[in-house]
C-alpha positions in Angstrom: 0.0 0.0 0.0 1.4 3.5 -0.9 0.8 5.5 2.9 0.8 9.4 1.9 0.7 12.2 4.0 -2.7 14.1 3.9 -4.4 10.8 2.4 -7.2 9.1 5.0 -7.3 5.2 5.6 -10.2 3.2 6.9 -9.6 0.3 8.6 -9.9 -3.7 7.3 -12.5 -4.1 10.2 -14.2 -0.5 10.8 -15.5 0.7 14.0 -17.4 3.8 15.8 -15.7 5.8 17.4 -17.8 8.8 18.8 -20.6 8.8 16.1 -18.1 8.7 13.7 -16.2 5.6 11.7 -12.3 5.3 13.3 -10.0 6.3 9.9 -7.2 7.3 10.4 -5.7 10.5 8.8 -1.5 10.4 8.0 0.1 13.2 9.6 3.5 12.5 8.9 5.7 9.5 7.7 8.6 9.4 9.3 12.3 8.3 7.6 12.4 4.8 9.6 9.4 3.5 9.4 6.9 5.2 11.3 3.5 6.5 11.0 1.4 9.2 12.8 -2.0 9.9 12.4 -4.8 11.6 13.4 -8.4 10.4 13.9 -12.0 10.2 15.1 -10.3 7.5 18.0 -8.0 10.1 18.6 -8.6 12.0 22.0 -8.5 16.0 21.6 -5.5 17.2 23.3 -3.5 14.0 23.3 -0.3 13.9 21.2 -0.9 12.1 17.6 0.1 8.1 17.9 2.8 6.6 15.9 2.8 3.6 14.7 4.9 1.5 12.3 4.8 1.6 9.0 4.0 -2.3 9.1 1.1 -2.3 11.7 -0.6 0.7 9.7 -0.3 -1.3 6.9 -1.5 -4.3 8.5 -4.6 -2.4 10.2 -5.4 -0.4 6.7 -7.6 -1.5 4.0 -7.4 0.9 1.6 -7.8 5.1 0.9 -10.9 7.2 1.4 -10.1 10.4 0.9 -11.6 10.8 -2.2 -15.2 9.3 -0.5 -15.2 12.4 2.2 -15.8 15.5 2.5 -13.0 17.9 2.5 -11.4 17.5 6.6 -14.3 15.3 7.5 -14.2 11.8 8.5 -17.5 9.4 7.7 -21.1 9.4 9.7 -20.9 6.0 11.4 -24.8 5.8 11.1 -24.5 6.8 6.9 -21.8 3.8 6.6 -23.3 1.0 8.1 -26.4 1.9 5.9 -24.4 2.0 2.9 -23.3 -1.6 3.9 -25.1 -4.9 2.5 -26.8 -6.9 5.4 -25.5 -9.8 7.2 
């Protein structure tokens, strides 16, 4: 997967978090590796998490920034809608 700065990931198994769904947003790849990001999971106030490159990797499924709103993250309620029945 091609991580970018800027560029917003949802997860391979997404979740709520707050009302909305918990993708995370890539603040800044670092030179060895790591990742931080920013998110709906994301406490206000607390420092961004970094992660490695490999676990964001292994928690991402692919990019939606093209899907959302311009610095908005996606309605839990409006995605599990948009999501075939079990």
């Amino acid at each position: 997967m091609d991580v970018k700065v800027g560029r917003t990931y949802r997860a391979k198994r997404p979740a709520e978090s707050g009302g909305l769904v918990n993708d995370r947003t890539v603040q800044w790849i670092g030179s060895v590796g790591q990742v931080q990001y920013d998110g709906p999971a994301v406490r206000r106030g607390s420092r961004y998490p970094i992660v490695s490159r490999a676990a964001f990797e292994a928690w991402a499924d692919r990019d939606v920034t093209d899907e959302l709103p311009t610095g908005e993250y996606q309605d839990w309620a409006d995605y599990r809608a948009s999501q075939p029945s079990a």
